[in-house]
C-alpha positions as CSV (number, residue, x, y, z in Angstrom):
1,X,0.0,0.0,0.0
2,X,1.0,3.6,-0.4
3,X,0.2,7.3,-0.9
4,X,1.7,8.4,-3.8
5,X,1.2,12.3,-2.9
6,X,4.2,14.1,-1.4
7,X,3.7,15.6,1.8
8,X,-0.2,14.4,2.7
9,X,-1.2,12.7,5.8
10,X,-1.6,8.8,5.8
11,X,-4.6,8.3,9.1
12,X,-5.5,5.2,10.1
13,X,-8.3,5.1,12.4
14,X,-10.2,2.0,13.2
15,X,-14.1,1.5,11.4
16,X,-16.9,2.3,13.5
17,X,-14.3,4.3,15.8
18,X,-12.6,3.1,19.1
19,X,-8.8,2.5,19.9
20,X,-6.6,-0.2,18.9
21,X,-3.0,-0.9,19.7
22,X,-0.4,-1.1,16.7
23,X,2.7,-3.1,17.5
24,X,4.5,-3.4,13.8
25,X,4.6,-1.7,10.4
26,X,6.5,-2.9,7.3
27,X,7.7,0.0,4.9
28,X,10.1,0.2,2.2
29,X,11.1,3.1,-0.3
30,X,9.5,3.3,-3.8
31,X,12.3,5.2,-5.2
32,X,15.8,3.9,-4.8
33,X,18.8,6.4,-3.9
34,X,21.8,6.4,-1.3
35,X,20.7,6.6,2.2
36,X,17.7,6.3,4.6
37,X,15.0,8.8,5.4
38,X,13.2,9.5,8.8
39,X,9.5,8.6,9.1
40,X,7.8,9.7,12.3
41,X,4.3,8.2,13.0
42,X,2.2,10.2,16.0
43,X,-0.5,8.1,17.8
44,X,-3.6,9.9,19.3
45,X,-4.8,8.2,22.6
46,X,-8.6,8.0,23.5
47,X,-7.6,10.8,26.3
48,X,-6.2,12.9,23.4
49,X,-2.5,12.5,24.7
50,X,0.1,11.3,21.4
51,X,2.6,9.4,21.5
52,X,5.7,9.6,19.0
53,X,8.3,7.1,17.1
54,X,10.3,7.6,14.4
55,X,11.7,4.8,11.9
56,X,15.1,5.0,9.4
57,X,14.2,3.6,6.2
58,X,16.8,2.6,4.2
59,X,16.7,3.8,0.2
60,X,19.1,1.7,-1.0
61,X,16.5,-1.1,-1.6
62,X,13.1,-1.8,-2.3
63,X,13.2,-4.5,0.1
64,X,10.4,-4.5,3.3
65,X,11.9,-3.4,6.7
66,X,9.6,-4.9,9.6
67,X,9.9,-1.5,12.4
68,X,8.1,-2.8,16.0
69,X,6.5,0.2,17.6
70,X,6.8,0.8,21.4
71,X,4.4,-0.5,24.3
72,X,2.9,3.3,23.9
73,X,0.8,2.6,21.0
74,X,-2.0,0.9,22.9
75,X,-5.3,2.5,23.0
76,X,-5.3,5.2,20.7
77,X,-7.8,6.0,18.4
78,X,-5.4,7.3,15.2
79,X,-2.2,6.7,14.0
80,X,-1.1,9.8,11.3
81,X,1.9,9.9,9.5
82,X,3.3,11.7,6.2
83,X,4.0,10.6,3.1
84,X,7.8,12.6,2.4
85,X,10.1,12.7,-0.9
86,X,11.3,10.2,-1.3
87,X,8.3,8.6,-0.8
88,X,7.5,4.9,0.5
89,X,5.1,1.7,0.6
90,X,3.7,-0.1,3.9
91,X,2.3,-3.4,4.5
92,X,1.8,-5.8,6.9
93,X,0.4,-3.7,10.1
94,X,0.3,-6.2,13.0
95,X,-2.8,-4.1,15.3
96,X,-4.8,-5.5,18.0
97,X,-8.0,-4.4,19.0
98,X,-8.7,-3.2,22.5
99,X,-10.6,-5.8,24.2
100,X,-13.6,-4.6,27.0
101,X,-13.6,-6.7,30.1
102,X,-17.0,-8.4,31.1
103,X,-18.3,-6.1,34.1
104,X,-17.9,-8.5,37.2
105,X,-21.7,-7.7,38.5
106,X,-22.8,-9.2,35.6
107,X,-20.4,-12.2,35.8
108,X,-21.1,-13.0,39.4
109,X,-25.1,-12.7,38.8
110,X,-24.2,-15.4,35.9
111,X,-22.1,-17.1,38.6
112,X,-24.5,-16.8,41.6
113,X,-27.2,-18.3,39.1
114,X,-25.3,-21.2,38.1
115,X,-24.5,-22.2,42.2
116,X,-28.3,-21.7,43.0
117,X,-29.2,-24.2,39.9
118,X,-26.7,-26.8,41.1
119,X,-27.8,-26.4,44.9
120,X,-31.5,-27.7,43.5
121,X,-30.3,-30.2,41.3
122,X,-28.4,-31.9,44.4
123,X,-31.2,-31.3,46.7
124,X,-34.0,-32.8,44.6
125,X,-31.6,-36.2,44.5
126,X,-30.8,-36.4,48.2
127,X,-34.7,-35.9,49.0
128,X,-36.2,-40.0,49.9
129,X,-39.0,-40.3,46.7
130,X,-42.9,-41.3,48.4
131,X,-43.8,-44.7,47.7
């Protein structure tokens, strides 16, 4: 994938909204000269804080560079960065989706219930049957 206009925005946001966590970007250059360029991608956070990396990608090859991004890209809501000259592809995102956890009243309601349901199933089979 890539954005072939010099010095526009790349957003990735997740459908429907809500945060994700990005852990690993591939990227390569798309035009092959001597050296590496700087790529900084900022991360918005559901608070609205950001969080910063920057990756060297070498331009000496057209070859995909796997870049792991800190523990600090976890719940944000947009990752931005900007496609520079020279400019450069993308692929293989490795992003995780912020999971909710089960509120516990409702899990021990779900719990209490099961308890009560067993209690009455052993009661009825200890009770002497009428004959």
């Amino acid at each position: 994938m890539l954005n072939n206009t010099v010095d526009r925005d790349t957003v990735l946001t997740k459908d429907g909204g809500g945060s994700f966590s990005i852990g690993a970007i591939s990227l390569a250059t798309t035009n092959v000269v001597s050296g590496s360029f700087d790529l900084l991608f900022t991360g918005t956070k559901s608070d609205n804080s950001t969080v910063d990396q920057t990756f060297s990608i070498d331009n000496t090859t057209y070859a995909l560079e796997t870049f792991l991004f800190s523990s600090a890209f976890t719940d944000i809501v947009s990752l931005r960065w900007t496609q520079g000259s020279p400019s450069h592809q993308f692929d293989n995102l490795v992003l995780d989706e912020a999971v909710s956890a089960v509120p516990a009243p409702a899990g021990f309601l779900l719990f209490m219930t099961g308890l009560m349901g067993l209690g009455i199933m052993a009661r009825r089979s200890r009770k002497p049957s009428a004959a």
